[in-house]
C-alpha positions in Angstrom: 71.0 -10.2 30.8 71.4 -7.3 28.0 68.0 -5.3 27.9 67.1 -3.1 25.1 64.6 0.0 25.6 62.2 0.1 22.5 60.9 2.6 20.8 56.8 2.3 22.1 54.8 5.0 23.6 55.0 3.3 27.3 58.4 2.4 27.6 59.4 -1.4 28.3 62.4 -3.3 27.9 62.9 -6.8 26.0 65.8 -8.9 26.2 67.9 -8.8 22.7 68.5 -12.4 22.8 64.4 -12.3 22.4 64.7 -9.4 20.0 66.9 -11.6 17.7 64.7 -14.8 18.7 61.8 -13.1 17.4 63.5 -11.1 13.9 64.6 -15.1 13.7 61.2 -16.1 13.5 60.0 -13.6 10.9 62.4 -14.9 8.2 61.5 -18.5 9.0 57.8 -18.5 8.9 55.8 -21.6 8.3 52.9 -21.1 5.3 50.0 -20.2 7.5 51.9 -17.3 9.1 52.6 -16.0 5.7 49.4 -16.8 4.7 48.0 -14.9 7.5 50.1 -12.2 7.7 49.5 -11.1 4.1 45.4 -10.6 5.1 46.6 -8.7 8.3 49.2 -6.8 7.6 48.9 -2.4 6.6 45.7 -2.6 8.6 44.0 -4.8 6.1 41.6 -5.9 8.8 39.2 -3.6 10.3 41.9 -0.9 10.2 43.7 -3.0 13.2 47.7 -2.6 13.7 49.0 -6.3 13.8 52.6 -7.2 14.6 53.9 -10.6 13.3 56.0 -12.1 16.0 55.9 -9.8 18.3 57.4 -9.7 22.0 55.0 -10.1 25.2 57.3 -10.4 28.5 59.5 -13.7 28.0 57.0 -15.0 25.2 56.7 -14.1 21.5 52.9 -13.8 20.0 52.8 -15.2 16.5 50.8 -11.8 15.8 49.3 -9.0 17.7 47.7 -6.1 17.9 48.8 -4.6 21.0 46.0 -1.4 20.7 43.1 -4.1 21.3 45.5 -6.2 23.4 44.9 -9.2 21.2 47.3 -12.3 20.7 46.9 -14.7 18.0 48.9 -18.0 18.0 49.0 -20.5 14.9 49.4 -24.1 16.5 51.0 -26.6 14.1 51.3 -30.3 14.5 53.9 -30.3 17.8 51.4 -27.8 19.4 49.4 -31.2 19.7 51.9 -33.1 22.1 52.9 -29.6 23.9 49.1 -28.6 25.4 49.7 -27.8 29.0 52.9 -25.3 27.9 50.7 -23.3 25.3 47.9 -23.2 27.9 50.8 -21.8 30.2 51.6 -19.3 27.6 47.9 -18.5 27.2 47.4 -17.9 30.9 50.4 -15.5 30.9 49.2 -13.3 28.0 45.5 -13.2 30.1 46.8 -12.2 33.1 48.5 -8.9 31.2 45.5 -8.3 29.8 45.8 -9.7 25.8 42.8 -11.9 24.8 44.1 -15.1 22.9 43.3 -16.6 19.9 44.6 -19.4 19.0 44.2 -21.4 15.2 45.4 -24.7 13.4 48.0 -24.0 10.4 45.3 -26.6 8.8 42.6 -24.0 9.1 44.5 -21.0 8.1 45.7 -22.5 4.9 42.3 -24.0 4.0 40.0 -21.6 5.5 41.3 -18.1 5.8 37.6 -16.2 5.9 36.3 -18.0 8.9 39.9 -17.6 10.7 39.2 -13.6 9.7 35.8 -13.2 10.7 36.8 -15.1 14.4 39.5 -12.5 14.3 37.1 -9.2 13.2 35.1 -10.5 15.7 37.5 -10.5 18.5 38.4 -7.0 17.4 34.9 -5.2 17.4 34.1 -6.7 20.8 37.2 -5.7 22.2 36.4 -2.1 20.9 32.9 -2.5 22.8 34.0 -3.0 26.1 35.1 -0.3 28.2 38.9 -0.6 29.0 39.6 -1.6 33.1 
């Protein structure tokens, strides 16, 4: 398996076939991604750094900000019949430390503020807590 070092203040290594999984994924993304990512992105929200599609160990996060350790996951309509693998997933991204949100596409698209404020939210009490 090829490895490639990136470019982040502690240094890890991610496998390029996820590295071109994941710059895959950022061309092709559904409408509540884009959606989502436009009120994210340039620190839009509470002045948080958020990476769309980002790598976590063999996974990639729909979009996180890795400074609050926070992972947010849009679940469209095959997330329904695949449960117990995003739970997987979920348990994973706890156990190195990333709190996990996770959203419909249905309430993106049609309710953007609440998905926001769950997401401030998530980010000001992350900030609160002292760090392990």
């Amino acid at each position: 398996m090829i490895h490639r070092r990136t470019k982040t203040p502690r240094t890890r290594v991610i496998p390029v076939l996820t590295l071109r999984r994941s710059r895959r994924l950022r061309l092709t993304q559904t409408d509540a991604e884009r959606k989502l990512w436009l009120l994210l992105r340039d620190r839009r929200l509470g002045g948080a750094k958020f990476r769309r599609q980002h790598p976590v160990g063999k996974f990639i996060v729909d979009f996180c900000c890795p400074d609050q350790r926070l992972a947010i996951e849009l679940d469209g309509g095959q997330h329904a019949a695949q449960t117990e693998a995003d739970e997987r997933r979920s348990r994973f991204l706890r156990a190195r430390g990333y709190s996990v949100l996770r959203f419909w596409d249905d309430e993106v698209l049609r309710n953007p503020e609440a998905v926001l404020l769950e997401i401030l939210q998530a980010l000001t009490s992350e900030k609160k807590s002292p760090s392990p």
